[in-house]
N, C-alpha and C positions, 0 to 999 in steps of 0.2 A: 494536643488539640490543634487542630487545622481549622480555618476559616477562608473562606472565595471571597474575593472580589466581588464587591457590591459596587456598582453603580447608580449615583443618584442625581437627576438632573435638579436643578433650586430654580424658581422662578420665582421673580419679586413680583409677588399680584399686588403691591401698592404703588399706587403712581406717587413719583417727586413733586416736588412743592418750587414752582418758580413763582418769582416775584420781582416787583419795581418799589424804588421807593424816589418821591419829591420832594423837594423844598419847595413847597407855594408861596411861602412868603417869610423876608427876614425879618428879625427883631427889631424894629424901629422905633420904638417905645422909649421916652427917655424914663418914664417911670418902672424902676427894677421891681415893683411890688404886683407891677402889670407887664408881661412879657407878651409879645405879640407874634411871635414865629409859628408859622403849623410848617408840618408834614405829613404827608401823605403814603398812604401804601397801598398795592392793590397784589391780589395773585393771577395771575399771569397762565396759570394751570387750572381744569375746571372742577370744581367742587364746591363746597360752603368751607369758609375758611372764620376763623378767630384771630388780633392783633394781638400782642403785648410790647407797648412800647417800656422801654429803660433811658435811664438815664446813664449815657459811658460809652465803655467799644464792649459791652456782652451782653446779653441776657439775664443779670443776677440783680439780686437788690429790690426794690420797692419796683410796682409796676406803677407807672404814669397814667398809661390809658389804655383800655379796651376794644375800641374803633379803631377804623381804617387812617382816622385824621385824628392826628395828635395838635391841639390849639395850646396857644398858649404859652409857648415856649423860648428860654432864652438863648442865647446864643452855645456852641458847645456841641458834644458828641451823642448821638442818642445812637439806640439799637431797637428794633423792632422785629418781634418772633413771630412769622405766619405760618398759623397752625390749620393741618388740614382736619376738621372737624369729624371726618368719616374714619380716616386713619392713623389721626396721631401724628405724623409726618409732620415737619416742621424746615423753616430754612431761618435761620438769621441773617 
C-alpha cells in the first residue's frame, strides 16, 4: 500500500487572549476579618471576556471572584483566568 503526500495548511481562526492586571489598592485594614486590597484586570484583545480570580500562583481551587475587580483582599498571591467568551481561549 502506497500513499502521496498530503499537504495541509492549519490556520488558528481563534484570536489570543492578552491581558493587564492592577493592584488598585493595598491591604491597609488592621482588621484581618476585613481585608481591603482590590485588583484589577482588563483584556487588552477585543471580545466579551469572563474573570476567575484564585487565590495562589494557578488557576485551581475555590474561585474568589467573577468580575474584572477582585475587592476585598489580603495581602499574598492571587491568579486571575481571562476567558474569551466566543472561544474558550484563556490566558493566566
Amino acid at each position: 500500500c502506497i500513499s502521496s503526500l498530503q499537504q495541509f495548511d492549519l490556520i488558528a481562526d481563534q484570536p489570543f487572549v492578552s491581558g493587564t492586571v492592577t493592584k488598585n489598592s493595598d491591604d491597609f485594614s488592621c482588621d484581618v476579618t476585613n481585608p481591603s486590597g482590590q485588583l484589577s484586570a482588563s483584556a487588552t484583545s477585543s471580545g466579551v471576556y469572563a474573570f476567575e480570580w484564585y487565590r495562589g500562583n494557578s488557576a485551581a481551587g475555590t474561585i474568589l471572584g467573577t468580575n474584572s475587580i477582585l475587592s476585598g483582599v489580603s495581602a499574598g498571591d492571587y491568579t486571575v483566568k481571562i476567558i474569551n467568551e466566543a472561544t474558550g481561549c484563556y490566558l493566566t
